[in-house]
C-alpha positions in Angstrom: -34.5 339.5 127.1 -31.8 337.8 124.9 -29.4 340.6 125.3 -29.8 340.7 128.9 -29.4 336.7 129.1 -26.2 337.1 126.9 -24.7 339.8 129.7 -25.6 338.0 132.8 -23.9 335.0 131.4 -20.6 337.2 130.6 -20.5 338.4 134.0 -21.1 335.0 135.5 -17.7 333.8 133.3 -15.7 336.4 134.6 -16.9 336.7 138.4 -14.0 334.9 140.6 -14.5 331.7 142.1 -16.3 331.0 145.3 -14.4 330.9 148.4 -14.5 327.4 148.6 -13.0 326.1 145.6 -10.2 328.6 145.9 -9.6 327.2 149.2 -9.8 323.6 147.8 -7.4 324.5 144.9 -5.0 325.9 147.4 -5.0 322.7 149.7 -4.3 320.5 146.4 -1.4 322.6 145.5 -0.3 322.3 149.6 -0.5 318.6 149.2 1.2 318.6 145.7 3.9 320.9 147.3 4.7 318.7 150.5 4.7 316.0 147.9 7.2 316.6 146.0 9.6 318.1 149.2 9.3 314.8 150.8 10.2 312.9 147.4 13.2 315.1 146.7 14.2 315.2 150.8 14.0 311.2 150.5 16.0 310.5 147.4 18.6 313.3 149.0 18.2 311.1 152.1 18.7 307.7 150.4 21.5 309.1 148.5 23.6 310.5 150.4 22.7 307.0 153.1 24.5 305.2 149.7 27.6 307.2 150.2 28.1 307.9 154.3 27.0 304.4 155.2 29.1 302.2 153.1 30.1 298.8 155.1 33.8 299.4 156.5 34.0 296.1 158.8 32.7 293.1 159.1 33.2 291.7 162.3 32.3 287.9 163.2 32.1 286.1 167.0 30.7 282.7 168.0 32.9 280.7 165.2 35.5 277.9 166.5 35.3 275.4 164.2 34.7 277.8 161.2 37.3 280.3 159.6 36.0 283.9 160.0 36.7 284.7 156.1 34.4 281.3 154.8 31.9 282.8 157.3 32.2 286.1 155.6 32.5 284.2 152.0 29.5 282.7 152.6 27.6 285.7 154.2 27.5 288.1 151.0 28.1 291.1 152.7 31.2 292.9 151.1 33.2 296.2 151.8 32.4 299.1 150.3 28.9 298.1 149.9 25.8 299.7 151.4 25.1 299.1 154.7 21.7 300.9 154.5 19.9 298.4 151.8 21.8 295.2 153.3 19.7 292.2 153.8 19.9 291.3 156.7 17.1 288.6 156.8 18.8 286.8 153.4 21.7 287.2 155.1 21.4 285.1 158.0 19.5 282.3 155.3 23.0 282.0 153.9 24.8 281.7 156.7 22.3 279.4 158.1 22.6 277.0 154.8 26.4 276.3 155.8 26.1 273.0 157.9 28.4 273.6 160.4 25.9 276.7 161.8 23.1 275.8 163.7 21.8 279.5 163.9 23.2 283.0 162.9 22.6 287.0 163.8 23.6 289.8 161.8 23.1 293.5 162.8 23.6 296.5 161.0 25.8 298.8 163.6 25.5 302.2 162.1 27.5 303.9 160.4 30.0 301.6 159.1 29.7 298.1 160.3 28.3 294.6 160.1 28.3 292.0 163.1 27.6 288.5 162.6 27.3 286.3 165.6 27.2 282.0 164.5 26.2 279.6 166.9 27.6 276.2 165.9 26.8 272.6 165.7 28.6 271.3 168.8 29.7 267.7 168.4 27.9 264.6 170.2 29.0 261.3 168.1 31.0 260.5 165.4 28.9 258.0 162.1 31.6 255.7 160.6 30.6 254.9 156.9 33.3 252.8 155.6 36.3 254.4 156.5 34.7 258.0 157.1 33.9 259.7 160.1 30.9 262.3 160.4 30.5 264.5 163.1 27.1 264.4 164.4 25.5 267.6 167.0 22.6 266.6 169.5 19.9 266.2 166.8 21.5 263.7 164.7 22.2 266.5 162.0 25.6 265.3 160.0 27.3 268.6 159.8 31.2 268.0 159.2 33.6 265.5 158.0 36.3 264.2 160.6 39.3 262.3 159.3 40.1 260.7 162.9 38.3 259.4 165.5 37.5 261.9 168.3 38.0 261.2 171.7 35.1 261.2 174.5 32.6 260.7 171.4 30.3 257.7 170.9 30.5 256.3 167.5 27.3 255.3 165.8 27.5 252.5 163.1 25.0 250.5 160.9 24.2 253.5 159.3 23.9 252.7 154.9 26.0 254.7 152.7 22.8 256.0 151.1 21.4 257.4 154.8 23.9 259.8 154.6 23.4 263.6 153.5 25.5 266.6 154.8 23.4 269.2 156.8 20.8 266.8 156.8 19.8 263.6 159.8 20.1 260.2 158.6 17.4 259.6 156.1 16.6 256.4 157.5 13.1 257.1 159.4 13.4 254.4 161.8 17.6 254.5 162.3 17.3 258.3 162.7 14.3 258.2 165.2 16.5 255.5 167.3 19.3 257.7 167.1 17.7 260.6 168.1 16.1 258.9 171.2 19.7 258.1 172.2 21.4 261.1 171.7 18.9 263.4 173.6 19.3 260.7 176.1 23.4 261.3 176.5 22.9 264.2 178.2 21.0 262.8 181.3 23.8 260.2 181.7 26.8 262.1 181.2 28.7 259.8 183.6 28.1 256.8 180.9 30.7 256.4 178.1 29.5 254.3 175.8 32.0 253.4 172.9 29.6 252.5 170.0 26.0 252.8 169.1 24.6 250.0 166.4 22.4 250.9 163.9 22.0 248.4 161.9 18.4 247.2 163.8 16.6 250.2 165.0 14.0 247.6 167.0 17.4 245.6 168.1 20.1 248.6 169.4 23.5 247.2 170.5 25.8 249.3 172.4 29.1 248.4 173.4 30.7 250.0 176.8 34.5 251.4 176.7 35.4 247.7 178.7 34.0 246.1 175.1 30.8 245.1 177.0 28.0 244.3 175.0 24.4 245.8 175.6 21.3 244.9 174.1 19.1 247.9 174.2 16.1 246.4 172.2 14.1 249.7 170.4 14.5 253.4 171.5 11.9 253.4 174.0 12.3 254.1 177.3 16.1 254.8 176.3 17.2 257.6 179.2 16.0 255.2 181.8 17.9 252.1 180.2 21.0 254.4 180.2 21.0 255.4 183.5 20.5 251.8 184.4 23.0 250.7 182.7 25.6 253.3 184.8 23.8 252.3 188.6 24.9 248.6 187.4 28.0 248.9 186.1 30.0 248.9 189.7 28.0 245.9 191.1 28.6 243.7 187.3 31.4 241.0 187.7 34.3 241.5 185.4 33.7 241.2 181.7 34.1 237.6 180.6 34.0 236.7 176.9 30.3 235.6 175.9 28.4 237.8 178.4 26.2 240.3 177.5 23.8 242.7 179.2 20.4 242.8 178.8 18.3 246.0 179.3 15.5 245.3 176.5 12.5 245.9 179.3 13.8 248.9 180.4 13.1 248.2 183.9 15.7 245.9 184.6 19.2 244.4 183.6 20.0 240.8 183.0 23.3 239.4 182.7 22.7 236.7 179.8 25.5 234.7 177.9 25.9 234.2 174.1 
């Protein structure tokens, strides 16, 4: 009986496997095989992306104020590089970080080429600090530094040296809430040019007319419908005499008052 236990255990060692495992063991060696085709097609793939698609231009639209090679400076992207692996997304960040850009897109136009498009700030008031001029876009955001005056722009004063940050609104809550309200209110009153915007009392706004007219605006509320009635009254006003101010504080009605 041992013999014979001894023999049927030698033929169970060499008997072939069962159908199933050898059909397992042939799907792992499949899977293994598709494996490594796909890793060796892909690093073919990515390598030979590294040397057709190397950036050849870099083409940028949208600037006006900006020089297209700062924009490019500032972008990262150079020649010669990938255009496969750029980042676009970190890209853009940059770009965006400049001051003078209020938003920027940069696509990857295969095989050779980036495009950036910038939108920029667009100018709505001028800050005088001192003897410095700051251009300021339609959300109060201080993006540039202007040696001159600029024509057709109202310019904002009362502003502290210490308000003032580059890229940034003033960091005055209460003076860059006020001038906020006013500049969002430009727009609506496009026929008013007012000449000057004072800060220096965000719950007590002065603004002075281009005929040196003085306006007492009181806080920020109600500020579009204080500008526009400002421009109905203007034609039916006498002429500016010294002393004479206008008074539009309710916002619901102007008063002619004297100083």
């Amino acid at each position: 009986m041992n013999r014979a236990s001894g023999s049927d255990r030698q033929l169970r060692l060499v008997q072939p496997a069962p159908p199933r495992r050898r059909r397992r063991l042939k799907k792992v060696l499949f899977l293994l095989f598709l494996l490594l085709f796909f890793l060796g097609g892909g690093l073919l793939f990515f390598s030979r992306g590294e040397i057709i698609y190397k950036i050849k231009e870099i083409t940028v639209t949208g600037a006006v104020r900006l020089d297209e090679s700062k924009i490019i400076e500032q972008s990262g992207v150079k020649k010669g590089t990938s255009l496969l692996f750029l980042p676009r997304r970190k890209v853009e960040q940059r770009l965006a970080a400049l001051p003078e850009i209020y938003s920027a897109t940069v696509t990857k136009d295969f095989p050779n080429t980036v495009s950036i498009r910038v939108q920029e700030r667009k100018p709505a008031a001028l800050l005088l600090d001192q003897s410095h001029f700051w251009l300021l876009d339609c959300e109060g955001v201080l993006f540039a530094e202007q040696l001159h005056p600029v024509a057709n722009l109202p310019v904002i004063t009362g502003a502290a040296a210490d308000d003032i940050v580059l890229g940034e609104p003033l960091a005055n809550k209460a003076k860059r809430d006020a001038l906020f309200a006013f500049l969002q209110a430009l727009p609506e009153n496009s026929m008013l040019e007012p000449a000057e915007l004072n800060l220096a009392d965000p719950s007590e706004l002065v603004l002075y007319t281009v005929d040196g007219r003085k306006v007492l605006l009181g806080n920020s509320d109600k500020m579009s419908k204080k500008l526009a009635l400002l421009w109905e009254s203007l034609p039916y006003l006498p002429g500016n005499s010294a002393g004479a101010c206008l008074d539009l504080r309710t916002g619901d009605r102007l008063v002619l008052v004297a100083e």
